[in-house]
ZADO-1210 file (C-alpha; in nm, 4 decimals, padded with zeros to 6 digits):
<atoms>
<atom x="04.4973" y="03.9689" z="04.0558" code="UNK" pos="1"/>
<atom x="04.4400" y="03.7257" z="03.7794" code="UNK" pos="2"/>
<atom x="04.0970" y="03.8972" z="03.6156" code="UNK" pos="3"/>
<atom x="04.1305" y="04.1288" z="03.4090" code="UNK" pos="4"/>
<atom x="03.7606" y="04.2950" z="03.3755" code="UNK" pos="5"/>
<atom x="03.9353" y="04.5922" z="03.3876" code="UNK" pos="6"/>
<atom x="04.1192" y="04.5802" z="03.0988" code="UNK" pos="7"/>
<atom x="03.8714" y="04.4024" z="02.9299" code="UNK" pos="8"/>
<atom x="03.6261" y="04.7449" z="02.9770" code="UNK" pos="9"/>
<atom x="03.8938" y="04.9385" z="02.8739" code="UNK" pos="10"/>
<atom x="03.9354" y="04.7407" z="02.4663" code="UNK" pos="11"/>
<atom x="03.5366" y="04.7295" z="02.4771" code="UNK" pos="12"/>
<atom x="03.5508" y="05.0738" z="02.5509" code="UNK" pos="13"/>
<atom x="03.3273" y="05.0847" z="02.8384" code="UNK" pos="14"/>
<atom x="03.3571" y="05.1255" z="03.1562" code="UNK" pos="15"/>
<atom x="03.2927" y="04.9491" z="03.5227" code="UNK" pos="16"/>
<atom x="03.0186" y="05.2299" z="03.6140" code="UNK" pos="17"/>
<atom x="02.8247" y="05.0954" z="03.2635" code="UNK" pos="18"/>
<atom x="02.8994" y="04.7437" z="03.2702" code="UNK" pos="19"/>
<atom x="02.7118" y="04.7911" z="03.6193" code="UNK" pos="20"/>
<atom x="02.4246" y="04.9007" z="03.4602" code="UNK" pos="21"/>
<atom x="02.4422" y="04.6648" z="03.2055" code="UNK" pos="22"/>
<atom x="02.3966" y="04.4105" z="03.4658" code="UNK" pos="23"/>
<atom x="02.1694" y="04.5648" z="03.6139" code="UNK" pos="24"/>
<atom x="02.3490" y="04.6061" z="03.9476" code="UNK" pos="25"/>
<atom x="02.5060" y="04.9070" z="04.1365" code="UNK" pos="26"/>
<atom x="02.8799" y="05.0025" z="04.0739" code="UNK" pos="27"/>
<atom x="02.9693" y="04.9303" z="04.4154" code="UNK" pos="28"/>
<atom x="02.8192" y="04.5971" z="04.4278" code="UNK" pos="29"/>
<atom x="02.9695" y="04.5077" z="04.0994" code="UNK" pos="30"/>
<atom x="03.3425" y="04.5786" z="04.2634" code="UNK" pos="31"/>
<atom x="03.2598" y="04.4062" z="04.5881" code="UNK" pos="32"/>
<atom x="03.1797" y="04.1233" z="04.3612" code="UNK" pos="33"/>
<atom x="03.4646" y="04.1181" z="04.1658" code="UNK" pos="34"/>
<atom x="03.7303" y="04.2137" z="04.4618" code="UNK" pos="35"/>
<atom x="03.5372" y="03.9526" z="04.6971" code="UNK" pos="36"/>
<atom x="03.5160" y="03.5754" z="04.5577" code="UNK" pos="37"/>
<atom x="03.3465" y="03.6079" z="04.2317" code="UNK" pos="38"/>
<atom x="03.1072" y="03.3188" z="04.1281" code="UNK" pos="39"/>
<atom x="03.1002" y="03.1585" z="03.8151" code="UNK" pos="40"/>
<atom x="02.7220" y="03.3199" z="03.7401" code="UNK" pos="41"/>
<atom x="02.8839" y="03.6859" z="03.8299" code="UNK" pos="42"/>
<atom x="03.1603" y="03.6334" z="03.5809" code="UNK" pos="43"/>
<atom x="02.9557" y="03.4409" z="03.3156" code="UNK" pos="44"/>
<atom x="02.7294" y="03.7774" z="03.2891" code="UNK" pos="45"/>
<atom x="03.0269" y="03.9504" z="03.2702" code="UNK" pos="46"/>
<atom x="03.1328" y="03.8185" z="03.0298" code="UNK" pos="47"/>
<atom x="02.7829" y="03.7929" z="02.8554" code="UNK" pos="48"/>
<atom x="02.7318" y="04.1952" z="02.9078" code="UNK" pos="49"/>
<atom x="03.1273" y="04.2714" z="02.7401" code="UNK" pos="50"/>
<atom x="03.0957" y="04.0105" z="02.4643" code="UNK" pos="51"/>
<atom x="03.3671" y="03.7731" z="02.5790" code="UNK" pos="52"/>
<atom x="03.4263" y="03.4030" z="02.6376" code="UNK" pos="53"/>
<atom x="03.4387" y="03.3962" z="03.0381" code="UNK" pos="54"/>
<atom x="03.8235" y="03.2633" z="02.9886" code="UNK" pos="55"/>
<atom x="03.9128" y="03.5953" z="02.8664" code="UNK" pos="56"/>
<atom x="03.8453" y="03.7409" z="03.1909" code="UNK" pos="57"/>
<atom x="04.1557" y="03.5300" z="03.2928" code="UNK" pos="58"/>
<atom x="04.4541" y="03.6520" z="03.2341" code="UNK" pos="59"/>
<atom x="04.6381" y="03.3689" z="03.0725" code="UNK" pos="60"/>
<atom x="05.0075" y="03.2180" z="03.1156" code="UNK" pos="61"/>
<atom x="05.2545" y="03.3405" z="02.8255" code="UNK" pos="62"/>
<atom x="05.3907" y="02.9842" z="02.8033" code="UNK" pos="63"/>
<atom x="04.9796" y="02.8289" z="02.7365" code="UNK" pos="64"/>
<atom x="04.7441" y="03.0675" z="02.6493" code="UNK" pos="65"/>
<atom x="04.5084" y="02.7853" z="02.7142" code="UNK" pos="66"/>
<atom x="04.5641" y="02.8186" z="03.0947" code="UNK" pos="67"/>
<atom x="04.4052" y="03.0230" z="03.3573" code="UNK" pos="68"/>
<atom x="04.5310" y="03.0912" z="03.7026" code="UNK" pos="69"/>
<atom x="04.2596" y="03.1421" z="03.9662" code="UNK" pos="70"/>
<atom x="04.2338" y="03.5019" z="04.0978" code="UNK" pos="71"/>
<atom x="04.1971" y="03.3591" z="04.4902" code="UNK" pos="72"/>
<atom x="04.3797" y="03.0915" z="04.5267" code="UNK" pos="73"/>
<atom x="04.6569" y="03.0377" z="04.2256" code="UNK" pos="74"/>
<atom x="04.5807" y="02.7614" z="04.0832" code="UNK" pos="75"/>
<atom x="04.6360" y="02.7131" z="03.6927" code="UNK" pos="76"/>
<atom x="04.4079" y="02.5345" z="03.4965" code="UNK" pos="77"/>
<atom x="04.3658" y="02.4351" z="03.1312" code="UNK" pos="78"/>
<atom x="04.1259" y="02.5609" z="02.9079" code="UNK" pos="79"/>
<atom x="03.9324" y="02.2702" z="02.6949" code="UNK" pos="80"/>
<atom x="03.8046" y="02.3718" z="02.3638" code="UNK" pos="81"/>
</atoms>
């Protein structure tokens, strides 16, 4: 899987359960989110809630850290500044 919210808890030093609450959503709903088709909203708050740039969610390419691949469907694309 290409997101990496998980890891992303982990360095903030929270955890799914409280970024759940932080969004003011149950746990479970939070991972059928993420696990299902995620939209852009869901992982902008995400991102919001952890303090991070929604691209970071991403994990990113080792040859261009400015690229994404999509978590559904593969696809890399490049990150603008």
């Amino acid at each position: 899987m290409a997101l990496r919210i998980k890891e992303v808890c982990k360095e903030k030093g929270t955890t799914l359960t409280e970024l759940a609450e932080k969004m003011g959503i149950a746990q479970g709903n939070l991972s059928k989110m993420l696990n299902g088709n995620p939209t852009l909203e869901t992982l902008d708050k995400v991102a919001e809630v952890l303090g991070v740039s929604t691209g970071e969610l991403f994990e990113h390419t080792l040859a261009d850290p400015n690229t994404i691949t999509c978590p559904k469907c593969g696809t890399r694309f490049k990150m603008e500044e």
